[in-house]
Every structure is written in C-alpha cells, then in structure tokens.
N, C-alpha and C positions, 0 to 999 in steps of 0.2 A: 332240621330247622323247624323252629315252634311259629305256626302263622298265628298272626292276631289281626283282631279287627283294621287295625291302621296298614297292614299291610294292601289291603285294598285299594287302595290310593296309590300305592309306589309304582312312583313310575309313569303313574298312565299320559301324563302331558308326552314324555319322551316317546312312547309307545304308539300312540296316535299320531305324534307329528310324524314320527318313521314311517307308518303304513301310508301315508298320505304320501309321504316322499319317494315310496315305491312306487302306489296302484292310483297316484292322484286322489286331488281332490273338487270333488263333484258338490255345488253348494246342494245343500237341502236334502243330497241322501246318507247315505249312512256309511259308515267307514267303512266297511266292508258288509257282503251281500247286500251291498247299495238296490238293487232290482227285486222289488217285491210284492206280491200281493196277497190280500186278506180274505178267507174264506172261514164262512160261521158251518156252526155244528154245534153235537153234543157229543161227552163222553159219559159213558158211566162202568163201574169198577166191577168187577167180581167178586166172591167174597172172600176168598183164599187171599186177595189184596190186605186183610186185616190181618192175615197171620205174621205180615212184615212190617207194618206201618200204620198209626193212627193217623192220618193224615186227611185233613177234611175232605179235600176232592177223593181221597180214592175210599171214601165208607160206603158206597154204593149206591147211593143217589143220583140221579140224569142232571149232570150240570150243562150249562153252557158252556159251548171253546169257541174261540176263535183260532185259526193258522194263519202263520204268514208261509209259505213256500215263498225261495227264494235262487238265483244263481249267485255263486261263489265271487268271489271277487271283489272290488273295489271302483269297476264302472258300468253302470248303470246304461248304457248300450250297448255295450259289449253282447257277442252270442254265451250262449250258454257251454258250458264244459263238464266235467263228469262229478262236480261239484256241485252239489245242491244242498237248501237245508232246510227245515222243517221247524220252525217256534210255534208251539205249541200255547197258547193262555189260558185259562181253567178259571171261569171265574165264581167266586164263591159266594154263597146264601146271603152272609155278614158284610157283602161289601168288597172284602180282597180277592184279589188275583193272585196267583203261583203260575209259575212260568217252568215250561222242558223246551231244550232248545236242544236241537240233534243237526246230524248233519249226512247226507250220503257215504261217507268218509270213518271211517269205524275210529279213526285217530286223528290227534292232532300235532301237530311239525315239531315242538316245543315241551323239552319238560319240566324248564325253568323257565323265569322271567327272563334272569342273564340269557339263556341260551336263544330265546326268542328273537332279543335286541341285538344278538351278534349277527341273526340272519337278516335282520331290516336292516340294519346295518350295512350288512358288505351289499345288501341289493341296492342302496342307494347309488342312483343314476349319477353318472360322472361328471355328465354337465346340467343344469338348472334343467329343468323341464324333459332332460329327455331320457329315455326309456330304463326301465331297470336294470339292475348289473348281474344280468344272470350270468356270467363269467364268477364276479365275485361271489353270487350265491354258492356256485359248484366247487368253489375253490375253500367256503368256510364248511360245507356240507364234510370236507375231508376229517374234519376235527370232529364232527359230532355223527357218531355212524346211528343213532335212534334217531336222528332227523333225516338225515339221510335212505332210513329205509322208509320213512313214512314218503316220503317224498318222490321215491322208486312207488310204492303201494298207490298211489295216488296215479303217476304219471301211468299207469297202466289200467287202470279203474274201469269198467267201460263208462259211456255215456248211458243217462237215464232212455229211456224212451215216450216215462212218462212218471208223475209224481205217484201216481195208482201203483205204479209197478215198481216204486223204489223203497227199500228199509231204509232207515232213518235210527242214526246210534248218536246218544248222548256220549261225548268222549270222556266224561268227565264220570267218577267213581265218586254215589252218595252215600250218606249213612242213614238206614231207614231204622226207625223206633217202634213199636208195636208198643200195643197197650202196656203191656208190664215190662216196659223201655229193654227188651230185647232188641239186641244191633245187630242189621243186616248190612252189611256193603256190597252194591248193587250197582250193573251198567244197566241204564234203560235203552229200552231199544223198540224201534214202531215198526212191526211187522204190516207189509200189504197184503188185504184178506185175497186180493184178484193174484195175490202171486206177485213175485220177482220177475222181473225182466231189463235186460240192457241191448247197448247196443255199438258196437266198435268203437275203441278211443277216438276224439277229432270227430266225427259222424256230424255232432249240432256245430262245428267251426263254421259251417257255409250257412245256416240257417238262420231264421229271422230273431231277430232279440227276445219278440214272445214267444215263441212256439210252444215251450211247455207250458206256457201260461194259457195260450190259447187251446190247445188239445183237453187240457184237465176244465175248462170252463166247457167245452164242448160234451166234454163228458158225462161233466158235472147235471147237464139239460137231461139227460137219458137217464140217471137216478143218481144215488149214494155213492159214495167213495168211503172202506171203512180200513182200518188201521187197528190191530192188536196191539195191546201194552204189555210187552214183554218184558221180564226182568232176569238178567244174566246175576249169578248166584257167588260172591267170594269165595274160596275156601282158603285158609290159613297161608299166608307165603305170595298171596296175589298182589302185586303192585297196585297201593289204593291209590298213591298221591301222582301218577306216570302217567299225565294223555296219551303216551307216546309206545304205549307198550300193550298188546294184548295179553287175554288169558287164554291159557290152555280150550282148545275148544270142544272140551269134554264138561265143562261147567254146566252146573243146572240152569236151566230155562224152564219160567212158569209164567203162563201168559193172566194176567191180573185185569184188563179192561180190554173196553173195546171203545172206539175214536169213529165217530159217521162223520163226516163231510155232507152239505150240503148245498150249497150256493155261496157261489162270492160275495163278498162287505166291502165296505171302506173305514177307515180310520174315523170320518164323517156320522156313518152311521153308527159307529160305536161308541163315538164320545168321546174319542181319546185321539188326537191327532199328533202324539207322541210315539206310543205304542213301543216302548222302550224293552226289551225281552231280556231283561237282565235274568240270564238263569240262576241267579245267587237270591230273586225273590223269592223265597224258599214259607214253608207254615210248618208248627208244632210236628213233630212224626217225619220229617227230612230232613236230616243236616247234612251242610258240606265239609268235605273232607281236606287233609290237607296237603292239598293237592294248589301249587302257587300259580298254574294257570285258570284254576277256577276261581280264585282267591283275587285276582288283580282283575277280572273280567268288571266287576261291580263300578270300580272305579274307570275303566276305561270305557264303558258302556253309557256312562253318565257324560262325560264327556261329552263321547262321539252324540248323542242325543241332545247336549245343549249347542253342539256348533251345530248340528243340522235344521235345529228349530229356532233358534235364537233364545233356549231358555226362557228365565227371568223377564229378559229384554225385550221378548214378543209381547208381554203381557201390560198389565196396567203399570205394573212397575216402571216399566222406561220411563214413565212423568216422575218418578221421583226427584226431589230437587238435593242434589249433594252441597249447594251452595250454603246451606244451614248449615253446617257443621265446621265453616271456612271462616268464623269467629269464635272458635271453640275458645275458654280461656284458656290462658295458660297453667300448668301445674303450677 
C-alpha cells in the first residue's frame, strides 16, 4: 500500500474516540501517557552521525533538549507499569524543533491502522463508563498472532526501577540521508550510560503515582543523567514499515550521540504549553517510512493535543464573531 500525505488524517477522529472509550478520558491530559513531566538538557552528536544523516541536530553542535519521561497509559493517576516513554525535543539554531519519541517497549501492538481499531474496538467496555473488555481484547488477539506476541512481550516486561536505568526504543523504522542522499533505515534507540536495570512485573502496582518521577528528580540533585544515541542498522529483507516485528539481533549497532539530563522544567518555562511530540516533526536528512502506524500518529496527535488544550478556542480566536458570515449573499 502507497501512504501519502492525507493518509495522516485517516481515521484519527475514530482512533481517539476508541482509546478514550477504553482508558477514559481525563480533561486537560493527553490520550495516552497522559502522566508527564519535563526535564531540560543538552545533546550533542558524534561524528560518525554524519556518515548516516545530514540532519541539523545531529552535525555536532551542543543543542538544547528537553524530555518529557512518562507512564504508559491513558490515566493520569493511575501507578506506574513496566511502560514507560521517553520524547525527546532537539531544538534547533533557526527556530525549529525535531522531535524522537521512544518507548520502554521495543514494539508497538499494531501493524496497521485496521488492525489497531479491531483491538480498541473489541476493548470497548460493555456498558457506558465501565471498565475495558479485556475478554474481548483476548478473544480478537486470536486472529492477529504479531499483536498478540507483542502483548505476551509486554505482559512480562519487568518494571523500570528507574528512568536512568531504562533503554528507550523508537518503534518506528526511519529513513536517514547523509550528505550525498545515501539511505540508511534505522531503529533509534537511547542507551542508559548508569546501565540497565529492572525490576519484577507488578512491583510499581502498589506504589505511589510519582515514584519514578520522584526518584529521577532526586537523582537528578546529585548530578547528570546521560543517555547514548544508538542506531540499530537495516540489512536487505528487514521489516521497515512493521512496529510490530523485531530484527534479527545480530544487526549493527553504532552509538552517534550522547543526551545529559539535567534538572526539571515546565511547559511554562519553555514557552510552549502544548508541547505536542509529534514524532513525524521530522528536518532535511530523516524521513519516514512507510510504515502506517507512524503515518497516522501526525494526525491523531493533533487531535489528542487540541482536545487537551482547547486548540484555537484557548486563544484570542474564541472572540471571533461567526455572526458575519449569517448574511452571506446568495449565489
């Protein structure tokens, strides 16, 4: 199937109202990984990064980031689970921002848009308001065995112990450009320099809603937190356009930057009290693939960020007066 620009859009009204009709919804956060918070920093590239991509963040200059670390889900009090994720914002000399947005989770549930809405779907709760159908989920998971095993991968995952101690994988497959438009297709992936560490499934069920947010700001007082920018390497026959599929794990791995951490922000202090992490805001030297879970995110992320904010509506705009247009003439 050939994606195009408009494919962005399909769907995402139905796609949002479904995930709402599972995991609720919570005004003011976000469809999912509704529980978030912002932490500034710098990254900057190494230079072997140019042998894949011209891309302005990664020439090797000390830019500014920000992260949002987050828990998985869709309510925002809820304790944490062995889902967590990592948006990454890069912001650049000229003005723009490019966004990587990963996740604890090497994979994503879905390898189509169809196949996503079959499972919001059978999860929707039987009666208005109440809980999700995970009967129906188990019973559609029969029909699609790559959702299914991502969803086995998951359910056994351990829990973080801490955001320092988690990798963080883009599930999504890019296409990198280097100066003389040589094509890489690339999983990125954020190595923690302190090491990996987890800690039994269920572990954070009993614990407080911040905990990892509190431990990593604890941390954060004692110094840096830093993060490798690693890039897992296609070879011929790799699944580009499949959330839902690993590669062989013999693939090359070449780590390109390095990510410090430094003290928490707010949306406030950055300017932007949208802070929307669309990872399809992409610059020259990365494009996406076509890959239709990455391809519909643009448009369901916009969304989920004007029902959270109020869009347009927050703004001066609401005084607009539609009443001018209620004498239009006729043709």
């Amino acid at each position: 199937m050939t994606i195009t620009q408009n494919n962005q859009y399909r769907r995402a009204e139905e796609i949002v109202r479904k995930i709402h009709g599972v995991l609720g919804r919570y005004e003011g956060f976000r469809t999912l990984h509704a529980d978030g918070r912002l932490y500034r920093g710098a990254f900057q590239a190494l230079p072997q990064a140019r042998s894949f991509t011209r891309a302005a963040h990664l020439n090797g200059d000390i830019l500014p980031v920000t992260v949002r670390f987050s828990k998985g889900g869709g309510d925002p009090f809820a304790p944490f689970n062995s889902t967590i994720g990592m948006a990454t914002r890069f912001y650049l000399p000229d003005g723009r921002v490019t966004n990587l947005v990963a996740l604890s989770q090497k994979l994503f549930i879905a390898r189509s848009i169809e196949q996503f809405l079959a499972l919001v779907t059978a999860g929707q709760p039987l009666t208005p308001g109440g809980p999700p159908n995970l009967a129906g989920v188990q019973a559609a998971l029969a029909g699609h065995p790559n959702s299914a095993a991502v969803f086995q991968m998951r359910a056994t995952a351990p829990d973080p112990v801490s955001f320092a101690h988690t990798a963080f994988h883009a599930v999504h497959v890019f296409r990198y450009l280097n100066e003389i438009d040589a094509p890489t297709h690339v999983r990125c992936h954020w190595s923690p320099v302190a090491g990996e560490r987890g800690q039994p499934p269920k572990t954070l069920a009993d614990q407080g809603a911040g905990v990892l947010f509190d431990e990593f700001e604890a941390r954060l007082r004692s110094g840096p937190v830093d993060f490798d920018l690693v890039l897992e390497i296609a070879e011929p026959g790799d699944p580009l356009d499949d959330a839902t599929a690993l590669w062989p794990d013999d693939r090359r791995r070449v780590t390109i930057g390095r990510l410090r951490l430094t003290a928490p922000t707010t949306e406030v202090e950055i300017g932007d009290p949208v802070m929307n992490h669309d990872p399809t805001m992409l610059v020259d030297g990365i494009e996406a693939t076509d890959d239709p879970i990455l391809q519909i995110r643009r448009g369901v992320y916009e969304l989920s960020a004007a029902l959270r904010s109020g869009g347009w509506r927050a703004g001066q705009a609401q005084g607009a007066n539609t009443d001018e247009f209620h004498g239009a003439p006729e043709a």
